[in-house]
N, C-alpha and C positions, 0 to 999 in steps of 0.2 A: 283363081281356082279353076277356072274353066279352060286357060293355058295347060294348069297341070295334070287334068284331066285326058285335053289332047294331046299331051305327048307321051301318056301313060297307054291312049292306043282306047280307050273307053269313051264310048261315044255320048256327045253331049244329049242324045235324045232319051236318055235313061235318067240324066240328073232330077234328082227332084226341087219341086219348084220352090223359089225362094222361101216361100213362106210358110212351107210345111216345115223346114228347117229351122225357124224360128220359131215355130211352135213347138217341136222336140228337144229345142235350146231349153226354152223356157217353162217347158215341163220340169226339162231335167234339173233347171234354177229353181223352180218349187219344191221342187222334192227333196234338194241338197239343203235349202236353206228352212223347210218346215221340218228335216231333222233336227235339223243346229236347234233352233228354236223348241221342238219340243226335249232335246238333251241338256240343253241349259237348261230347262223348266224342269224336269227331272231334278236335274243335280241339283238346283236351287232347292225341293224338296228332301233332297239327301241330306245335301248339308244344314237343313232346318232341323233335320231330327236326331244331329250329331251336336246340335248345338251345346250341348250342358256338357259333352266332352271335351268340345274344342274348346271352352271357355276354361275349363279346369287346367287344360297345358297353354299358358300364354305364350307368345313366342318368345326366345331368348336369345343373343348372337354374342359372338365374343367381340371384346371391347377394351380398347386403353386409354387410362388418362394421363394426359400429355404431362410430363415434366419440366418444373422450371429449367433443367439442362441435362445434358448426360454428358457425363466425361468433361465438361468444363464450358460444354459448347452447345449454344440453344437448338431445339426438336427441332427437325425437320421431315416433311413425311418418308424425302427417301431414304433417311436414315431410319426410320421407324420400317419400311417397307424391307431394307434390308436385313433388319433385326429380326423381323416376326414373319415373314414370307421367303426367306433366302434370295428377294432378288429386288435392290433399290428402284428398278423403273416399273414395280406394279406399284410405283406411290398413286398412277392415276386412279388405280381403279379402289384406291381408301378415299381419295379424293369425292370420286361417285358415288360412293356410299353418305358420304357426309358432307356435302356440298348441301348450301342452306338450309341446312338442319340445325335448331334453336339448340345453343347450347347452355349447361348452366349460368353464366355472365349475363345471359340475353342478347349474344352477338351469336354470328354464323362464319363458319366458312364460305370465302368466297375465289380465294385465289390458291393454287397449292404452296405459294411459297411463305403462307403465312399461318404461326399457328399459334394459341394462346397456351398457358398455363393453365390447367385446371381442363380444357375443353375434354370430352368423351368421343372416341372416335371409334367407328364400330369397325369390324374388318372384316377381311374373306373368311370363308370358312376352316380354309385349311392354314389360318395363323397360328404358330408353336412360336411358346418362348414365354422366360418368366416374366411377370410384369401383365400377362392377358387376365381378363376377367370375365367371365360366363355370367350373364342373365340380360330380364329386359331392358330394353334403351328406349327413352321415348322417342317418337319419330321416328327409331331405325326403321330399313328397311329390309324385310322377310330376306333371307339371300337366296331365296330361290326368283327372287322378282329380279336381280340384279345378273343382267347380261355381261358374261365374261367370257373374253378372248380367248380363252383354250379353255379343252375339258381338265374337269376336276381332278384331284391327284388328292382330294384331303383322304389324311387318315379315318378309319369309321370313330377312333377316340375320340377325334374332333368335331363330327359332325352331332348336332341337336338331335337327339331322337326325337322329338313330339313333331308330327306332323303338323304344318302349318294350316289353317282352316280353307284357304285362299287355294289350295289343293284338291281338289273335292275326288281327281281323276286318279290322285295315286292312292287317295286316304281306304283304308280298311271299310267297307257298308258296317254302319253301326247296326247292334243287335235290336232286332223288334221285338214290341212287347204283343202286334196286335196281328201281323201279318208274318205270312211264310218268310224261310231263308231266302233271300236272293231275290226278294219283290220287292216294288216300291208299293206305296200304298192303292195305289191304281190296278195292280196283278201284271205290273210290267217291270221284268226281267231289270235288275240293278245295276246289271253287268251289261247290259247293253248299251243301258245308258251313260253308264262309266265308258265305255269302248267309243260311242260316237263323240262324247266331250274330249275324249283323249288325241280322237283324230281332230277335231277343231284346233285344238290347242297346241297342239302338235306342230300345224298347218300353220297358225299364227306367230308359234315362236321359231319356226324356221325363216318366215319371209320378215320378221324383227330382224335374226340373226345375221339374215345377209344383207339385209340394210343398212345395218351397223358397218359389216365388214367393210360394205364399198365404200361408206361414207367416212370411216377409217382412216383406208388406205386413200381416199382422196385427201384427207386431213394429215396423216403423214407424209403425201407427195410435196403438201404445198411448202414453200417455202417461203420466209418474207425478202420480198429484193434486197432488203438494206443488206443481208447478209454476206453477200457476194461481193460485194465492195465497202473493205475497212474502212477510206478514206470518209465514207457518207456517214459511215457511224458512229467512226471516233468525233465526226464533226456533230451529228445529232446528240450525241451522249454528252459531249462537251458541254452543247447549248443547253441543255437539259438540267446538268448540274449547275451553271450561272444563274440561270432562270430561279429553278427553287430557291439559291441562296441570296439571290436578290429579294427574292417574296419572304422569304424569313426574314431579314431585315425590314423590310417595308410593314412587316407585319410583329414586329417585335417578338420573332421566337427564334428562340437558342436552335440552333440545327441540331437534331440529336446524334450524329453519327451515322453514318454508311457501313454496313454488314458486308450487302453485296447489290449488285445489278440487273435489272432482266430486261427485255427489249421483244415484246412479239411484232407482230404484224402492225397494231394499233395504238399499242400505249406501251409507255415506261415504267416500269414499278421499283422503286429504292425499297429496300427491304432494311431497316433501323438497327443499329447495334444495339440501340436504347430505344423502346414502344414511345409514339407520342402520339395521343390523338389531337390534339392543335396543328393541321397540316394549314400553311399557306396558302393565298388564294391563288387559284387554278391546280389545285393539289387534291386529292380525294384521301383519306385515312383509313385503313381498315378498321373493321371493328375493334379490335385487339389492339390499334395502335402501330404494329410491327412494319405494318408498308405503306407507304405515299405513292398511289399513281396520276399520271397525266397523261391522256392523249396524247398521240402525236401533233393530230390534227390542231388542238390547240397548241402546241408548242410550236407549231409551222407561223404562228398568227403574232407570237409575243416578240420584241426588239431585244436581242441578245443582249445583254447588258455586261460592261467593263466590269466584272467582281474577279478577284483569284478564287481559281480553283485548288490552293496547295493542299487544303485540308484532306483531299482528294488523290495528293500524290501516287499511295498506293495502290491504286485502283487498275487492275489490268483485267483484258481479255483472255477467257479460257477457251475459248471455241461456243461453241452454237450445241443447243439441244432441241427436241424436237418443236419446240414452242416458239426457239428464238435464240440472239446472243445471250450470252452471262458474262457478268465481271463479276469479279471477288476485290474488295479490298482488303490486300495482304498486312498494311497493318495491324489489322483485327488478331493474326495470329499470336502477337504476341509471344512467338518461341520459334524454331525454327520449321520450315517448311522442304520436305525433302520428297522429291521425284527418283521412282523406279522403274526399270522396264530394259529392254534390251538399250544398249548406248546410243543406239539411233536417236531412238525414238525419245529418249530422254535429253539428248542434247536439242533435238527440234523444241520441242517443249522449253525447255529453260530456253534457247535463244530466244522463243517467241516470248515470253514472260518477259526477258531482258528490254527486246526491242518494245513492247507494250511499257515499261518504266518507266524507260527512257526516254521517248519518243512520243507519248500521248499529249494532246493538246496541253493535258492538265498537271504532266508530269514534273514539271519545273527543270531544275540542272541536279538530279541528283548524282553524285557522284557512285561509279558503277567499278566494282572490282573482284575478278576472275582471280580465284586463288587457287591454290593446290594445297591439298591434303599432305601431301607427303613434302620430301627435302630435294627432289630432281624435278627439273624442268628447268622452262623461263619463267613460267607464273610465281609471282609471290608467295611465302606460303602465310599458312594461318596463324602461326606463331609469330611470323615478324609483324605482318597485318593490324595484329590484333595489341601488338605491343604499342604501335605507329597512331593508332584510330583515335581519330577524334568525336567523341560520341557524339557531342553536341551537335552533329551535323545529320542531314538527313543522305542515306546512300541504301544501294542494294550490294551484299557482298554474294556471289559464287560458288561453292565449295566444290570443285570438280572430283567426287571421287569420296570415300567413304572417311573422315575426319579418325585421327588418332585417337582410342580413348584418352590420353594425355589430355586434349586438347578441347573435352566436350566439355569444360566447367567454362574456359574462355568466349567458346561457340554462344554455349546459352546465356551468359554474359551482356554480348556483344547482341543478342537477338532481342532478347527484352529490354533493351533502350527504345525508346519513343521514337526515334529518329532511322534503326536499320531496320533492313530488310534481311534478313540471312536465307540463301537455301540451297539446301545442298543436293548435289545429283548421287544419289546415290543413300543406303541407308543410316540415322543416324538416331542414337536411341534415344526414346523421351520426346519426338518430334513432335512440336502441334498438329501440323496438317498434315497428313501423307496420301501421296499422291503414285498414280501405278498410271504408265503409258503404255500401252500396245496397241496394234494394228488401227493408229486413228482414234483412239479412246482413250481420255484421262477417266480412270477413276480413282475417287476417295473415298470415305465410310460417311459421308455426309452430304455430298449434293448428288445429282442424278449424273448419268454418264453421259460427255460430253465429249464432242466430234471435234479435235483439232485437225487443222492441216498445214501441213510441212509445205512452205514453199520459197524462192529462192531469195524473195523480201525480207521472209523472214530473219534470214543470216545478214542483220544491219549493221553498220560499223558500230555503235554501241554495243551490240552484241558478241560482235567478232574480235574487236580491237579492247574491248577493257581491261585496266590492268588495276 
């Protein structure tokens, strides 16, 4: 201070002395915080004698209960976020809303990739779409208490009219029976002391709001290393599924099936085609049964053990989202699976899926065959293919190119054996999965948007050479 004094050209013999300055500090700390305190005291009074109002409007938020499936295929929030929000990655902030919050079953949400039948899940305010339902929820929480990432856009149809009690600064001054307009019982001004709680509050939900943001966008920067190098994950993911299937056997349980994968920083989470709460030891269950996880940390300490992973074949990598890797295992489709997007970008993608088949520790020898839709080329086509195939075997077939409608009774045929993989580049009606590539993003109507990348590994002679 006293640098910047002398370069400002004002002489230090004017300064006043340290401790008058700290007396003026701390005046001015008196005086800011015996307002606060006496506008709280205030408004704690205000809202005392609006009580028989506030109790009469309980609060209410819009709410859905989860479905044993839609469309054939089990909830997921960002399928639910895309439905009722027009955008699959605010699944987080349904997440935040109902994260350990007691549901009817007596289990909670705890992870987003898992959700029960039957659970209530409250949403943002501005959720449209059939299927919502208006009133109170236990446990929800007020949504004016719930910190969200951009301002509001809800329609006024949508938002609750009854003012929440936990409001005191925006709420209407209830009518007196004993006192003037605009007084509290004291002869002090109601709106005054509405105005200084406004600025308290104000002041507190700004420096939340940026504390959020940094701590965000630090949460968004971070990435987990394994992601950067396949070779460490396909090898952690590998050990990961021996591991469990080892402990199911040691522990006499049936495995129930593999949905799909996820991999953050810390832990591994299988997400069940079939719910089981009986998980193996060093395994954790959800409440719901739907996911098994395990530490990494534990998994770094356990002896890989000799088991096959076939049952596992289909299981490839889709790229990484904000949390971490994803795999999906494509068996689960059960019909065929088709990718859209400019021809780039959909070729990156199916070579990458191809090489992931092929190539995964756990993938076995499946046999891999690039076909053509039409009757020109060198690739095979779908009609000789499909004449030739031996179901009985496990493979992934190709479809470069949009299938003849002639030819889609053979297609879905050929997809629902136990043993293929079908998918075709390009549109194909009646699809199970469908899938859209552009600039770096696969999406679908069911998991959240997820970051591939194109790179020259990708194009692996399994990928490039199948026939």
């Amino acid at each position: 201070m006293t640098i910047s004094r002398a370069t400002t050209g004002v002489a230090t013999s004017t300064a006043r002395p340290p401790f008058t300055k700290r007396i003026r500090v701390a005046a001015a700390l008196t005086i800011v915080v015996g307002c606060t305190v006496f506008g709280f005291a205030e408004a704690d009074r205000a809202v005392a004698t609006s009580s028989s109002t506030a109790q009469a409007a309980p609060d209410s938020v819009l709410f859905y209960v989860v479905q044993p499936s839609v469309n054939g295929e089990p909830e997921f929030l960002f399928a639910i976020a895309q439905r009722f929000l027009g955008d699959g990655n605010r699944f987080n902030e349904i997440f935040a809303l109902n994260e350990g919050r007691p549901q009817p079953d007596g289990s909670a949400m705890t992870v987003a990739t898992s959700l029960n039948p039957g659970w209530i899940l409250q949403l943002p305010d501005d959720a449209q779409g059939d299927g919502l339902q208006f009133g109170p929820v236990e446990g929800a929480a007020p949504p004016q208490e719930v910190a969200a990432p951009l301002p509001s856009t809800t329609p006024e149809a949508a938002v609750p009219t009854a003012s929440p009690v936990e409001q005191p600064a925006d709420a209407q001054p209830p009518a007196a029976d004993s006192q003037e307009p605009g007084a509290s019982s004291d002869g002090v001004p109601v709106g005054a002391v509405v105005a200084v709680v406004a600025v308290v509050v104000a002041l507190a939900a700004a420096g939340v709001y940026f504390w959020l943001r940094r701590r965000k966008s630090r949460a968004s920067g971070a990435r987990p290393s394994f992601v950067a190098n396949d070779g460490s994950s396909a090898w952690t993911i590998d050990s990961a599924l021996k591991i469990v299937t080892a402990a199911c056997a040691d522990d006499h349980i049936s495995f129930p099936g593999l949905y799909l994968v996820t991999v953050d920083a810390t832990s591994i989470h299988l997400l069940l085609s079939t719910p089981s709460a009986q998980a193996p030891a060093g395994w954790a269950a959800s409440a719901d049964g739907r996911t098994w996880s395990a530490s990494l940390a534990y998994l770094q300490t356990q002896q890989v053990p000799s088991v096959s992973n076939a049952q596992f074949s289909g299981l490839a990598t889709l790229g990484t989202t904000d949390t971490g890797r994803l795999l999906l295992d494509f068996a689960n489709a059960r019909g065929v699976v088709t990718v859209e997007g400019p021809s780039s970008a959909v070729a990156d993608v199916v070579d990458g899926w191809l090489t992931q088949l092929a190539g995964s520790p756990w993938s076995g020898t499946p046999q891999i065959a690039r076909l053509s839709a039409g009757t020109n080329g060198e690739q095979e086509t779908v009609d000789d293919f499909v004449a030739r195939v031996d179901r009985s075997e496990k493979g992934v077939a190709v479809i470069d190119g949009a299938p003849m409608r002639a030819q889609g009774d053979a297609i879905r045929a050929l997809s629902a054996t136990d043993g293929w993989i079908v998918i075709v580049a390009g549109p194909f009606a009646g699809a199970s999965w469908k899938f859209s590539a552009r600039d770096g993003l696969l999406s679908s109507g069911f998991l959240p948007d997820i970051h591939y990348t194109a790179t020259a590994g990708d194009r692996s002679p399994a990928a490039a050479n199948a026939n």
